[in-house]
N, CA, C and O atoms as a Maestro MAE file, in Angstrom:
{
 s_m_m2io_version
 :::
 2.0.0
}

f_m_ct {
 s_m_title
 :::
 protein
 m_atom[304] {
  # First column is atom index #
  i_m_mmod_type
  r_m_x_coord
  r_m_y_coord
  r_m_z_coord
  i_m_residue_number
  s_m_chain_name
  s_m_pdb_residue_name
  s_m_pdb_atom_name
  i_m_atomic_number
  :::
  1 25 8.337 11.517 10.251 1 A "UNK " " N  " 7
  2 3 8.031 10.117 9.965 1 A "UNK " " CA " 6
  3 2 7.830 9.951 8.456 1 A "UNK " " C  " 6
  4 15 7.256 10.819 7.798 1 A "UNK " " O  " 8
  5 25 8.299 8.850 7.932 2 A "UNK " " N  " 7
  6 3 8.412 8.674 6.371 2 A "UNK " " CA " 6
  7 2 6.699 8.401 6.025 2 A "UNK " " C  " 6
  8 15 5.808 8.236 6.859 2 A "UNK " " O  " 8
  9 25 6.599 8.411 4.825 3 A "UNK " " N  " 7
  10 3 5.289 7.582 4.649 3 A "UNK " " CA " 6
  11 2 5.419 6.726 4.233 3 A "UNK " " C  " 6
  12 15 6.484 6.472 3.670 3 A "UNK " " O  " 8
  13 25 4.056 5.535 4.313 4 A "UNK " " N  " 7
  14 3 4.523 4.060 3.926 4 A "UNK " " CA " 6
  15 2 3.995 3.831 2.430 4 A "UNK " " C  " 6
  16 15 2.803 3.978 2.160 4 A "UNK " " O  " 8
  17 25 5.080 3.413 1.346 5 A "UNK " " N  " 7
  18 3 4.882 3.182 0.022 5 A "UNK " " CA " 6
  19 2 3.560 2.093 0.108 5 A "UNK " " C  " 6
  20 15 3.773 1.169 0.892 5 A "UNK " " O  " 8
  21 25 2.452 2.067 -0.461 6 A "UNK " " N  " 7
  22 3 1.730 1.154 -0.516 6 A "UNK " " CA " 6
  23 2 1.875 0.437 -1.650 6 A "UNK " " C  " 6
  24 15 1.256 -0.627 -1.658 6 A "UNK " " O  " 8
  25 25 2.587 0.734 -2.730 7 A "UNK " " N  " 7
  26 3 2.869 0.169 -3.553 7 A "UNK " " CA " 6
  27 2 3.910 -1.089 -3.647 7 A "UNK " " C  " 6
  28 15 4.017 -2.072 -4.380 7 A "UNK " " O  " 8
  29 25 4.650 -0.534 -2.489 8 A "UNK " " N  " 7
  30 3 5.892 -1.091 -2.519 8 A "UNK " " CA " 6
  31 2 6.012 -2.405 -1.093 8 A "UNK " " C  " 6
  32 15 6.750 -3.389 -1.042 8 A "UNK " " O  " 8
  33 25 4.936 -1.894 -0.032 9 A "UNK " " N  " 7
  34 3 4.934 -2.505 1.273 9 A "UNK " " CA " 6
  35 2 4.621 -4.021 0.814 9 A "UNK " " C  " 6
  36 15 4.019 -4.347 -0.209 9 A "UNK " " O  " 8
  37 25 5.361 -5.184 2.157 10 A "UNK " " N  " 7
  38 3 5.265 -6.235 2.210 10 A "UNK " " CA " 6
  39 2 3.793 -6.461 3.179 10 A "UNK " " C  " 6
  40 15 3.121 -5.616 3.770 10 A "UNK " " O  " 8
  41 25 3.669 -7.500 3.101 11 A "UNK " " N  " 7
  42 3 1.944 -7.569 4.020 11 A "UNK " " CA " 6
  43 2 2.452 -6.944 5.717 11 A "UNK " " C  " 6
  44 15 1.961 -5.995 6.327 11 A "UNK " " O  " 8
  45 25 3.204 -7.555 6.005 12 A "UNK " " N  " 7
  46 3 3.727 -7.059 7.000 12 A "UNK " " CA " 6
  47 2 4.381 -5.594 7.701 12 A "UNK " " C  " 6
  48 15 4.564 -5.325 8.888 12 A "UNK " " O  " 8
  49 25 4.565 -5.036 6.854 13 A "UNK " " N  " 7
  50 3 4.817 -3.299 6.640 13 A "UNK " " CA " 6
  51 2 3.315 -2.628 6.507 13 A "UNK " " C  " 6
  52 15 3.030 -1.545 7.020 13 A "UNK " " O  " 8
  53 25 2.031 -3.759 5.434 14 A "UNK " " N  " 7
  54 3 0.839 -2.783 5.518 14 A "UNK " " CA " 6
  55 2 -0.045 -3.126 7.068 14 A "UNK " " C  " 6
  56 15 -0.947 -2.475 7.595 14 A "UNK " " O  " 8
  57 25 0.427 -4.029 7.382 15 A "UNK " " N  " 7
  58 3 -0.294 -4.456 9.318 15 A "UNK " " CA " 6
  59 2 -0.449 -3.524 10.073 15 A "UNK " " C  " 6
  60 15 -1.346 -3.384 10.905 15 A "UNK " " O  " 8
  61 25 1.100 -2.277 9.638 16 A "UNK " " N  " 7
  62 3 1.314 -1.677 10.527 16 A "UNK " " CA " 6
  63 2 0.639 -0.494 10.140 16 A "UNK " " C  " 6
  64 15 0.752 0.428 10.948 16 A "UNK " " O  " 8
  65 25 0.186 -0.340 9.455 17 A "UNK " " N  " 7
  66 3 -0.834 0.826 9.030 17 A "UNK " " CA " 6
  67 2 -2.537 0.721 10.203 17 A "UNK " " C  " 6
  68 15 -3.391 -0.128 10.456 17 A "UNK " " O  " 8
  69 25 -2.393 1.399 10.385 18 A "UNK " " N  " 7
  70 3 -3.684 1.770 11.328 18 A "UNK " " CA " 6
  71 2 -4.998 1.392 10.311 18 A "UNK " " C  " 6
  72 15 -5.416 1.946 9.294 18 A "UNK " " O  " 8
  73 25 -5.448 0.203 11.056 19 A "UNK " " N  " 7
  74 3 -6.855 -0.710 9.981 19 A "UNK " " CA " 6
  75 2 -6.855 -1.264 9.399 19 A "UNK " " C  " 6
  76 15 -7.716 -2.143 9.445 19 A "UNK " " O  " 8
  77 25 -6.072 -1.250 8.530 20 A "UNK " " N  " 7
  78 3 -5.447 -2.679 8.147 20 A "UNK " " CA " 6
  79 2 -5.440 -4.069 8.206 20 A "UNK " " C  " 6
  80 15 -4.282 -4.400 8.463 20 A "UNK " " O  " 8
  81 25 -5.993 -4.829 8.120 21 A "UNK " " N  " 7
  82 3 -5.797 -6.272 8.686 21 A "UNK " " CA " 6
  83 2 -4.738 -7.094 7.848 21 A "UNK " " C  " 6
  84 15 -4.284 -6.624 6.805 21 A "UNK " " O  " 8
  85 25 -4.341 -8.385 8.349 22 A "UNK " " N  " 7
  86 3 -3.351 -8.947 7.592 22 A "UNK " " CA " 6
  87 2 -4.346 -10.045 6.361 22 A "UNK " " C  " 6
  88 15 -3.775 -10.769 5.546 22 A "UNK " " O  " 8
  89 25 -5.282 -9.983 6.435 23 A "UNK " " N  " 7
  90 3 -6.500 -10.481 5.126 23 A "UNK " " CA " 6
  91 2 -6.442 -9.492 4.092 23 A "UNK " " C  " 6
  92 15 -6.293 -9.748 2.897 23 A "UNK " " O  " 8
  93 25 -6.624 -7.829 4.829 24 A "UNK " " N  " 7
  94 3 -6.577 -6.996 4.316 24 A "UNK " " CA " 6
  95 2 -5.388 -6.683 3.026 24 A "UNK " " C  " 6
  96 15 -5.547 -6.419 1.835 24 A "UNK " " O  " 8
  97 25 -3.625 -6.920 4.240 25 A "UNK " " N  " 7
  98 3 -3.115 -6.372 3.418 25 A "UNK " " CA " 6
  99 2 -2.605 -7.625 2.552 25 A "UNK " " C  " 6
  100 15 -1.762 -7.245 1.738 25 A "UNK " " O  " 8
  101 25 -2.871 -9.062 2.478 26 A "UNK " " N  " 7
  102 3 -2.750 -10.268 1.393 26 A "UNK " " CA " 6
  103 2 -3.509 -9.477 0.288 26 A "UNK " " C  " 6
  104 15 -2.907 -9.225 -0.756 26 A "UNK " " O  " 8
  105 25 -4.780 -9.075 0.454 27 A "UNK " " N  " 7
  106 3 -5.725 -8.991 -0.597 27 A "UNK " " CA " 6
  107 2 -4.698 -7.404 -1.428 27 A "UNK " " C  " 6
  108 15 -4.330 -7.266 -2.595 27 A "UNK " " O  " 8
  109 25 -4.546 -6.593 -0.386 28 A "UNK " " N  " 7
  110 3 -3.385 -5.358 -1.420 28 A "UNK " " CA " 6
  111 2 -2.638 -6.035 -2.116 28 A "UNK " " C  " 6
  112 15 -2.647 -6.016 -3.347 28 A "UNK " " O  " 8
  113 25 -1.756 -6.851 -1.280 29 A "UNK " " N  " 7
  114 3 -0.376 -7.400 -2.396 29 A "UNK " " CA " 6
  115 2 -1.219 -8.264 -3.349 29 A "UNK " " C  " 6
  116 15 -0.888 -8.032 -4.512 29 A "UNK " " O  " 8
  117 25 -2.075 -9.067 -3.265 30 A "UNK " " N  " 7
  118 3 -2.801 -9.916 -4.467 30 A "UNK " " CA " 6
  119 2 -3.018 -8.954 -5.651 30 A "UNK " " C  " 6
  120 15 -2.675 -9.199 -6.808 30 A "UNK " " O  " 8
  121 25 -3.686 -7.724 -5.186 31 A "UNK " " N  " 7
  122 3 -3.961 -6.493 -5.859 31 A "UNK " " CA " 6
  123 2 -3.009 -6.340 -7.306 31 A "UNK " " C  " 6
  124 15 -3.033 -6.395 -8.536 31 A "UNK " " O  " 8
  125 25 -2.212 -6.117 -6.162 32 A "UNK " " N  " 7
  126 3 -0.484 -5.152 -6.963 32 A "UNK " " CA " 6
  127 2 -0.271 -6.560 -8.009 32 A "UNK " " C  " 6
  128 15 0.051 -6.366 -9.181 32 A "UNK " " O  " 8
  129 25 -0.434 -7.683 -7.595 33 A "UNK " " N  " 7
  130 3 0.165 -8.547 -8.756 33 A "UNK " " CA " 6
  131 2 -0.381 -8.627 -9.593 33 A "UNK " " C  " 6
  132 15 0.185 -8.551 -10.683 33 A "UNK " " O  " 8
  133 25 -2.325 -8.903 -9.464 34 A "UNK " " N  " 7
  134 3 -2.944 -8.454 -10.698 34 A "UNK " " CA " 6
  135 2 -3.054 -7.762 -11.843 34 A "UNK " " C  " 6
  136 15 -3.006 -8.031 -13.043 34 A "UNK " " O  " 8
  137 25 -3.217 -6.780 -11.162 35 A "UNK " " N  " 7
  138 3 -3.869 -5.607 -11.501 35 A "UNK " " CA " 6
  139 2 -2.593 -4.380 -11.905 35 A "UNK " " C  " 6
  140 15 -2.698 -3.678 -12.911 35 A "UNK " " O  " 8
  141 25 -1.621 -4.296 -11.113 36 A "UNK " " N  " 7
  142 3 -0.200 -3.132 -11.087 36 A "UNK " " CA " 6
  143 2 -0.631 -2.150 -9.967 36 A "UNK " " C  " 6
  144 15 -1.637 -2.602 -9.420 36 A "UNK " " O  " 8
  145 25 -0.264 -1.051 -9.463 37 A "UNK " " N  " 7
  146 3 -0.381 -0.477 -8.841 37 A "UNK " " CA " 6
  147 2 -1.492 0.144 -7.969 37 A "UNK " " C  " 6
  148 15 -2.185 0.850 -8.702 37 A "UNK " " O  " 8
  149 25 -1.778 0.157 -7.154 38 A "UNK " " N  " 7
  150 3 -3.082 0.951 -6.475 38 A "UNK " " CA " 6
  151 2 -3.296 2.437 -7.009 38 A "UNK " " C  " 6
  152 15 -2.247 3.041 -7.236 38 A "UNK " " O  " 8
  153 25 -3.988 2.837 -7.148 39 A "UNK " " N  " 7
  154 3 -3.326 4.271 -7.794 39 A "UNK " " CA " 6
  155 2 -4.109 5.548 -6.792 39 A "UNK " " C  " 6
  156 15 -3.837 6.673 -7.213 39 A "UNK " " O  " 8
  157 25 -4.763 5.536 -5.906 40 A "UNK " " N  " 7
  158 3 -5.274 6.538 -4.555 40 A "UNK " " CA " 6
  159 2 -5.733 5.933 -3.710 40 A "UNK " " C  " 6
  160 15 -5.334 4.769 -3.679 40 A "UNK " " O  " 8
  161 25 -6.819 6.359 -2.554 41 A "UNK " " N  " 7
  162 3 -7.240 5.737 -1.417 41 A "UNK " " CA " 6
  163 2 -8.421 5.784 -1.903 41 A "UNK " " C  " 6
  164 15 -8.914 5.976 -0.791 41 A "UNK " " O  " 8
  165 25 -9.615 5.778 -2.802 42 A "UNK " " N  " 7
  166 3 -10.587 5.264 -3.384 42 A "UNK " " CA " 6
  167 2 -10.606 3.885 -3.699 42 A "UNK " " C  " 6
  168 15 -11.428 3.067 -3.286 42 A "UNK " " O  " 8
  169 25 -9.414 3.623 -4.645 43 A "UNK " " N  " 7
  170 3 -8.954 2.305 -4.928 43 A "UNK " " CA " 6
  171 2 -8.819 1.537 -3.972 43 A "UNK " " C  " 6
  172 15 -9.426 0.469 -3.895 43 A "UNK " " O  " 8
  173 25 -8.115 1.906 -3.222 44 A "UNK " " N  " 7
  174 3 -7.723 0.810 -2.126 44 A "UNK " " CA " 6
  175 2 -9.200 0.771 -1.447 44 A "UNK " " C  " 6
  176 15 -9.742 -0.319 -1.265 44 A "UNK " " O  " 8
  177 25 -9.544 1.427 -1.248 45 A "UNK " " N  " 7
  178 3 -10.790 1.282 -0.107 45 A "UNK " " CA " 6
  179 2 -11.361 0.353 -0.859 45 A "UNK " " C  " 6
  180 15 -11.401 -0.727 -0.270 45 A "UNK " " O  " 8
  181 25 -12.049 0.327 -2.455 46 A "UNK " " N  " 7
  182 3 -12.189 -1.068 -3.052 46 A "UNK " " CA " 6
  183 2 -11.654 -2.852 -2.501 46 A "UNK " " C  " 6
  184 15 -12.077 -3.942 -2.116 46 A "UNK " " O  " 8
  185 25 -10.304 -1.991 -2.874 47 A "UNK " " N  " 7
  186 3 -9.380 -3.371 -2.336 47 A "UNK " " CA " 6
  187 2 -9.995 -4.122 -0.927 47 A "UNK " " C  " 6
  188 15 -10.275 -5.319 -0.875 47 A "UNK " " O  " 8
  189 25 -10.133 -3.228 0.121 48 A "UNK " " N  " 7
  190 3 -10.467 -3.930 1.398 48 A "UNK " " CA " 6
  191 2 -12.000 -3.814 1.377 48 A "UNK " " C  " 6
  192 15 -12.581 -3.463 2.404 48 A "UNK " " O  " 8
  193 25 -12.558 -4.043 0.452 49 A "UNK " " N  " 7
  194 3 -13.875 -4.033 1.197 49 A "UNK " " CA " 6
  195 2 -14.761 -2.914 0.900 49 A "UNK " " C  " 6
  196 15 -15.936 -3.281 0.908 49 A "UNK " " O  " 8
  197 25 -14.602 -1.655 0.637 50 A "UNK " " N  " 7
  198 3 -15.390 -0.714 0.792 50 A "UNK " " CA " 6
  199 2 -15.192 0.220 1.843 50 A "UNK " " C  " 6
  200 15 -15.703 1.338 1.771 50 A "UNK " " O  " 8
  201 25 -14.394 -0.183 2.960 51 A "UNK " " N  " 7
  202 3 -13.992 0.286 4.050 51 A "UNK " " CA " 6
  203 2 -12.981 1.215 3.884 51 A "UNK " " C  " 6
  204 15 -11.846 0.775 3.699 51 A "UNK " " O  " 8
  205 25 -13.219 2.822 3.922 52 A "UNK " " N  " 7
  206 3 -12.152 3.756 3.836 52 A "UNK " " CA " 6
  207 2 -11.272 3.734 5.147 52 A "UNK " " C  " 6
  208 15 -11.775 3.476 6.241 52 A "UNK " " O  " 8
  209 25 -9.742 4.057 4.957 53 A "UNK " " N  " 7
  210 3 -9.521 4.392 6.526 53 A "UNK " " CA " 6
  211 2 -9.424 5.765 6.785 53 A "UNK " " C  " 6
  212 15 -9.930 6.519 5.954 53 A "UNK " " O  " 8
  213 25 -8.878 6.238 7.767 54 A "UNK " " N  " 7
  214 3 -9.819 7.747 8.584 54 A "UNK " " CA " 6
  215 2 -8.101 8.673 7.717 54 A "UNK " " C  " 6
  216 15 -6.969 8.256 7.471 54 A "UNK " " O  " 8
  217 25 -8.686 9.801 7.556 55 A "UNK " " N  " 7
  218 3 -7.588 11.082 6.553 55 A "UNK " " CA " 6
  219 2 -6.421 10.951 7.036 55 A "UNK " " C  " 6
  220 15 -5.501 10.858 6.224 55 A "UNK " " O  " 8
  221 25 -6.065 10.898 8.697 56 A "UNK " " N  " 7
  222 3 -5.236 10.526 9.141 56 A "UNK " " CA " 6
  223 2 -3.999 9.697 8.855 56 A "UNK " " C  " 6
  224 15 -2.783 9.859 8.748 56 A "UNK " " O  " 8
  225 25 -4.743 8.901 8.795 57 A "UNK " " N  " 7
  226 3 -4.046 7.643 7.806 57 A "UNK " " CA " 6
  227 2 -3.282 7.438 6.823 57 A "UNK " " C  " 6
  228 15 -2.153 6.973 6.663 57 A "UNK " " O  " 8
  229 25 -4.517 8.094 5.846 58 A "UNK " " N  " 7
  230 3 -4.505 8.078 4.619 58 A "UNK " " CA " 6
  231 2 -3.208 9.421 4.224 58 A "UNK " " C  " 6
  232 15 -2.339 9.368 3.354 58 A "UNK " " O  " 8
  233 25 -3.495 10.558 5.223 59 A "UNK " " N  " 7
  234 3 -1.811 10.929 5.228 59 A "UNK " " CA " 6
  235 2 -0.628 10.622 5.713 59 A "UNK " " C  " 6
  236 15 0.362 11.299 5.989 59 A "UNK " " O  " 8
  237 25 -0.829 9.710 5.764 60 A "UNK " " N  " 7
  238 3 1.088 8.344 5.880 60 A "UNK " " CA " 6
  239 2 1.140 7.692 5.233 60 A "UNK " " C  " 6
  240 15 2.114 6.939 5.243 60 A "UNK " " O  " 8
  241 25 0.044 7.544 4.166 61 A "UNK " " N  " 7
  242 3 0.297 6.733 2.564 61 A "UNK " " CA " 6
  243 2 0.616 7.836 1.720 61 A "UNK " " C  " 6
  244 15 0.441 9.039 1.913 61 A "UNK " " O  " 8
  245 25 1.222 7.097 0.546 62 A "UNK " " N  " 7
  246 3 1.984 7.522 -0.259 62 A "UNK " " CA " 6
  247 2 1.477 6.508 -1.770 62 A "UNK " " C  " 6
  248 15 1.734 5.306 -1.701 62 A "UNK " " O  " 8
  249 25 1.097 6.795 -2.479 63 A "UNK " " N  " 7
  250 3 0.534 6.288 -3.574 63 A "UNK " " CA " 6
  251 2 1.518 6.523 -4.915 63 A "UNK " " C  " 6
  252 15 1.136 6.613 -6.082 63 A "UNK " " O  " 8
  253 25 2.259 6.563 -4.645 64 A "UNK " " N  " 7
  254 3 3.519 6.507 -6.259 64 A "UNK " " CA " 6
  255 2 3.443 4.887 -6.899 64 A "UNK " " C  " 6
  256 15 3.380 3.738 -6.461 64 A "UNK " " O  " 8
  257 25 3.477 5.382 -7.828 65 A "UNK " " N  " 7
  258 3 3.813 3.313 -7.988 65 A "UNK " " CA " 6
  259 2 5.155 3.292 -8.134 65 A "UNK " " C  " 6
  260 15 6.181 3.969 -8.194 65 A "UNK " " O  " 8
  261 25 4.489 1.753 -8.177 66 A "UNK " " N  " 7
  262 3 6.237 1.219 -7.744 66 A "UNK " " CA " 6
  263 2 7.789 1.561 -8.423 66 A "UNK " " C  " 6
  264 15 8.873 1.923 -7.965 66 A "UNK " " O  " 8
  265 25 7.214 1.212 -9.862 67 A "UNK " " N  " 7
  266 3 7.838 1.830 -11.007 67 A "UNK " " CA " 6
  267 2 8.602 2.868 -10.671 67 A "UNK " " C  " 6
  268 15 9.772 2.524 -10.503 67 A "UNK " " O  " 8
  269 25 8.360 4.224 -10.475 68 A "UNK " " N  " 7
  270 3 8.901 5.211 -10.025 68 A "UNK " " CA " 6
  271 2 9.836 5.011 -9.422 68 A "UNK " " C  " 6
  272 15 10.496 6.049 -9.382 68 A "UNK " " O  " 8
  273 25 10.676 3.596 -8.475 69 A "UNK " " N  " 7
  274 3 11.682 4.201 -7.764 69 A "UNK " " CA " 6
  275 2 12.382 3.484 -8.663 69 A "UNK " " C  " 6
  276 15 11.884 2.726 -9.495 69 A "UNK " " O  " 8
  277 25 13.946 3.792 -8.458 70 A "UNK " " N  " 7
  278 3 15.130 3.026 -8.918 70 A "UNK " " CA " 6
  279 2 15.596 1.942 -8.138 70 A "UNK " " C  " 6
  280 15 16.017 2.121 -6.995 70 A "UNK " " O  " 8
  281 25 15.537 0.506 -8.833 71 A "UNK " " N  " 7
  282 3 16.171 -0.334 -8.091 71 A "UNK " " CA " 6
  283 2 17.436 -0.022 -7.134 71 A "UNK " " C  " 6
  284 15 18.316 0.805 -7.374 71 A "UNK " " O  " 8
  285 25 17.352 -0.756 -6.137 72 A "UNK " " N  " 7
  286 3 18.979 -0.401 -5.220 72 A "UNK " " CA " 6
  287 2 20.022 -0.944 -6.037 72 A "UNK " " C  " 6
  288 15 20.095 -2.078 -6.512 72 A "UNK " " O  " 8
  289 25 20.575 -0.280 -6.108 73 A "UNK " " N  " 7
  290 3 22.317 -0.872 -6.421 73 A "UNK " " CA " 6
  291 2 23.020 -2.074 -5.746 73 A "UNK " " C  " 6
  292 15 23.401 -1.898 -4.589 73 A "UNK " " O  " 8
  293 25 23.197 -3.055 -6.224 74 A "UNK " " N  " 7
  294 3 23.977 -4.333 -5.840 74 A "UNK " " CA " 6
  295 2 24.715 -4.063 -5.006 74 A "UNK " " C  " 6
  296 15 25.753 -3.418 -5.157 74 A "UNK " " O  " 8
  297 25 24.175 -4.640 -3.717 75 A "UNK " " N  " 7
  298 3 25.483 -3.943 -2.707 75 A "UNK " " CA " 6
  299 2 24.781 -2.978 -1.688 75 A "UNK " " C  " 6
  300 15 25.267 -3.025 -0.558 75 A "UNK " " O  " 8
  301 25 23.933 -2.276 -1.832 76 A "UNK " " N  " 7
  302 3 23.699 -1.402 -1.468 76 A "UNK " " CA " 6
  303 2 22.718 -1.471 0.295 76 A "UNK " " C  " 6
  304 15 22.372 -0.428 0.850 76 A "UNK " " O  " 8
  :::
 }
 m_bond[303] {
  # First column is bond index #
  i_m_from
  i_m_to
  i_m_order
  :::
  1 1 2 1
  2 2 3 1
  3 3 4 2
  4 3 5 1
  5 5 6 1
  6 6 7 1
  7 7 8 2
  8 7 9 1
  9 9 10 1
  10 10 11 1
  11 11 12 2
  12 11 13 1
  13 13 14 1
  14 14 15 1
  15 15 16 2
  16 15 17 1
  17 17 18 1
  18 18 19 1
  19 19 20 2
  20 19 21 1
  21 21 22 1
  22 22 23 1
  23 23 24 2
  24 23 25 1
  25 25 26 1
  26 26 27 1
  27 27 28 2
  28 27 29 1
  29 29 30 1
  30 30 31 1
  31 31 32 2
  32 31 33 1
  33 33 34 1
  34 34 35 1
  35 35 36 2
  36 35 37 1
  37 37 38 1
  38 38 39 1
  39 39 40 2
  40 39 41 1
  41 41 42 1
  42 42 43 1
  43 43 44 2
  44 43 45 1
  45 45 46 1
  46 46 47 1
  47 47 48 2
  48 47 49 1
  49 49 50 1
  50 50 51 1
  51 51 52 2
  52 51 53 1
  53 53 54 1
  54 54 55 1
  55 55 56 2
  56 55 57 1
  57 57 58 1
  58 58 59 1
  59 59 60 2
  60 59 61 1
  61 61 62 1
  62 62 63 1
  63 63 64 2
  64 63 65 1
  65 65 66 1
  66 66 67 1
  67 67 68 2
  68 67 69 1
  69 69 70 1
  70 70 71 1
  71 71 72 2
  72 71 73 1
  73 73 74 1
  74 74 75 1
  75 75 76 2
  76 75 77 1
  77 77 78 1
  78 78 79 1
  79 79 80 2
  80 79 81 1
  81 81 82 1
  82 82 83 1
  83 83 84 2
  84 83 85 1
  85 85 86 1
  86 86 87 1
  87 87 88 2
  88 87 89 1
  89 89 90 1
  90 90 91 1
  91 91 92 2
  92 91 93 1
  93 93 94 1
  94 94 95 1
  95 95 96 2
  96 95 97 1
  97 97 98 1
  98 98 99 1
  99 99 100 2
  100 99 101 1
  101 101 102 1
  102 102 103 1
  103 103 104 2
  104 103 105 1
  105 105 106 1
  106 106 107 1
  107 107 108 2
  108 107 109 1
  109 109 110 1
  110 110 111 1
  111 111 112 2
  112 111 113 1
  113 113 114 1
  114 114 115 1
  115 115 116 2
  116 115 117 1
  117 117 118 1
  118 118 119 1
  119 119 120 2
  120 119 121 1
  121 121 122 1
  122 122 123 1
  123 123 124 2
  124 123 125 1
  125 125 126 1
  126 126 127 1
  127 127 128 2
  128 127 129 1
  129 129 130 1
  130 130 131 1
  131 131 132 2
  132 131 133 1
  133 133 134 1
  134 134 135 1
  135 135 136 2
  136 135 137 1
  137 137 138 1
  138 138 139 1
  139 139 140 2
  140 139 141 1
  141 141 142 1
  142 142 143 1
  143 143 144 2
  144 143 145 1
  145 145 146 1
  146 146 147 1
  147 147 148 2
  148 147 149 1
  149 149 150 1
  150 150 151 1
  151 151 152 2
  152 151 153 1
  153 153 154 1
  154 154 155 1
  155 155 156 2
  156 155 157 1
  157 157 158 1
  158 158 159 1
  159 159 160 2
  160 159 161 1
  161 161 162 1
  162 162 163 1
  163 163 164 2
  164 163 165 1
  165 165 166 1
  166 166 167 1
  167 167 168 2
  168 167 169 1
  169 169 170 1
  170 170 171 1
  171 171 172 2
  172 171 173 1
  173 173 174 1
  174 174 175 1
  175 175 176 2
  176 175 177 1
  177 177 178 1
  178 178 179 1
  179 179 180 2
  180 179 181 1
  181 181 182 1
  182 182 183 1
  183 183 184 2
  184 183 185 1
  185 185 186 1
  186 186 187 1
  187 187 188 2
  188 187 189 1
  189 189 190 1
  190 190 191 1
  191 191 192 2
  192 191 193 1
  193 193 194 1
  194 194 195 1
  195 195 196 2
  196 195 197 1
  197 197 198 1
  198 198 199 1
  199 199 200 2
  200 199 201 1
  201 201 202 1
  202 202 203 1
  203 203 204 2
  204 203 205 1
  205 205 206 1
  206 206 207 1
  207 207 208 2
  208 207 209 1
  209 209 210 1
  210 210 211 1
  211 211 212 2
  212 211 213 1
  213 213 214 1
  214 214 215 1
  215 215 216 2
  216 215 217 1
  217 217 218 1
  218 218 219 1
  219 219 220 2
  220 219 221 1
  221 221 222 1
  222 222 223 1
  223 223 224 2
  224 223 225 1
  225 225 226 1
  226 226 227 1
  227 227 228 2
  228 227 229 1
  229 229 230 1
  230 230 231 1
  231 231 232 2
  232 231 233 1
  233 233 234 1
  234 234 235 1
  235 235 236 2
  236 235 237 1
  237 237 238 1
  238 238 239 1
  239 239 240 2
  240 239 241 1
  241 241 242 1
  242 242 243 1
  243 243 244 2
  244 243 245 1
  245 245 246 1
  246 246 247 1
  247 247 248 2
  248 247 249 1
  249 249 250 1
  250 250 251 1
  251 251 252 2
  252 251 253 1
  253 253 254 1
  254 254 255 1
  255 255 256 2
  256 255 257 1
  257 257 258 1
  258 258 259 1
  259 259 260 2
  260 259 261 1
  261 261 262 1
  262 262 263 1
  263 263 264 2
  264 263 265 1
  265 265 266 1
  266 266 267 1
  267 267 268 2
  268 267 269 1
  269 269 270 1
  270 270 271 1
  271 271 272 2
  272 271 273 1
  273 273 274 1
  274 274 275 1
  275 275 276 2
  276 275 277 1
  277 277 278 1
  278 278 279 1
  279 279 280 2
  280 279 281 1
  281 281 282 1
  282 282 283 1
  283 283 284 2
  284 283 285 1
  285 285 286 1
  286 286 287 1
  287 287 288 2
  288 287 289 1
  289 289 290 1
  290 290 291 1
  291 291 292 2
  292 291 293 1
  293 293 294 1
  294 294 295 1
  295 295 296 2
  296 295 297 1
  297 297 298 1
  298 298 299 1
  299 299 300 2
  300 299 301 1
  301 301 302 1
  302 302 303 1
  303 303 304 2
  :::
 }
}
C-alpha cells in the first residue's frame, strides 16, 4: 500500500486517513497554504488540535513536501 502524501492530499484523500475529520483535514490544507508544508507528525498534531493519531497511522504518512515531486508532464 502506497503512503498518503500529506503534503500533497486533497481534503478528501486526508478523510481517508484513519482520524481525521473533514474540519480536520480543511484546517491541513488551510495549513499548507499558509504556512508551506507540514514538516512531521508533531506538526500536524498542532494542526488538528493537539490530537496525535496512533503510530499506525502515522506509518502511511509520508511527510516530503510538496516541492520535492516533479510536476506531471502535459498529457500525462
Amino acid at each position: 500500500m502506497s503512503k498518503i502524501r500529506v503534503n500533497l492530499a486533497n481534503p478528501a484523500e486526508l478523510c481517508e486517513i484513519s482520524g481525521i475529520t473533514s474540519s480536520q483535514a480543511e484546517a491541513i490544507v488551510k495549513f499548507r497554504a499558509d504556512h508551506g508544508p507540514i514538516k512531521n507528525a508533531d506538526q500536524l498534531a498542532g494542526i488538528m488540535g493537539g490530537r496525535r493519531l496512533a503510530d499506525d497511522v502515522l506509518q502511511q504518512l509520508d511527510f516530503d513536501p510538496a516541492g520535492m515531486t516533479a510536476p506531471e508532464a502535459p498529457g500525462a
